[in-house]
C-alpha positions as CSV (number, residue, x, y, z in Angstrom):
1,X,-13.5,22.3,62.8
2,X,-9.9,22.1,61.9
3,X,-10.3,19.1,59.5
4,X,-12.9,21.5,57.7
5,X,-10.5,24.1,57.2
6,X,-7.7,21.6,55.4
7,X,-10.6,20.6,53.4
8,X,-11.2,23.6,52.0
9,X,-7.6,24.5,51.4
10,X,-7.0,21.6,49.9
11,X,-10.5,22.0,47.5
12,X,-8.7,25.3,46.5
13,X,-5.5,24.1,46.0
14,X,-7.0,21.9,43.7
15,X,-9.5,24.0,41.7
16,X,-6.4,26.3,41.4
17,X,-4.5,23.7,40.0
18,X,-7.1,22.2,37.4
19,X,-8.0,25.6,36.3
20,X,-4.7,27.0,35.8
21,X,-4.1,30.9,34.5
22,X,-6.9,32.5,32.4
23,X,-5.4,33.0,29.0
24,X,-6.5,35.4,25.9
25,X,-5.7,35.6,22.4
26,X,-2.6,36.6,21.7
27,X,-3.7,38.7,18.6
28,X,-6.6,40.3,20.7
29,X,-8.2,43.0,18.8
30,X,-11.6,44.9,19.0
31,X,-11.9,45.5,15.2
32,X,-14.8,43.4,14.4
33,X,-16.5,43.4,17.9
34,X,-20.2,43.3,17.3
35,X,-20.3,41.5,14.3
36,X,-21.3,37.9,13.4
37,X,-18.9,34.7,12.7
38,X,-19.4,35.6,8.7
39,X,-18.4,39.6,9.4
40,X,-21.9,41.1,8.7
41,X,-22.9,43.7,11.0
42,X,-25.7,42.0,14.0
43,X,-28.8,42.7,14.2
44,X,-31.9,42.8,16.6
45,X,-30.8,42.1,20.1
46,X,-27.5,41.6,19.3
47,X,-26.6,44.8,18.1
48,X,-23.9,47.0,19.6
49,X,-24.8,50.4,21.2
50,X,-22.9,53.2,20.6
């Protein structure tokens, strides 16, 4: 029992450590949310809701 629980310590120490911080754009902006990689509008399924 107590070798299980330094097991999984360590396992999170060191999915912690591979992972790192998540990290975001720096230039983040919701201006051309909902439209495609060429900048036209998407369609079908795809399409944002208002």
């Amino acid at each position: 029992m107590k070798y299980s629980i330094y097991f999984i310590a360590l396992f999170l120490v060191v999915s912690l450590a591979a992972c790192g911080k998540p990290t975001a754009p720096e230039s983040a902006s919701s201006d051309n949310y909902g439209t495609t990689l060429d900048g036209k509008q998407a369609e079908g399924r795809n399409e944002v809701k208002k």
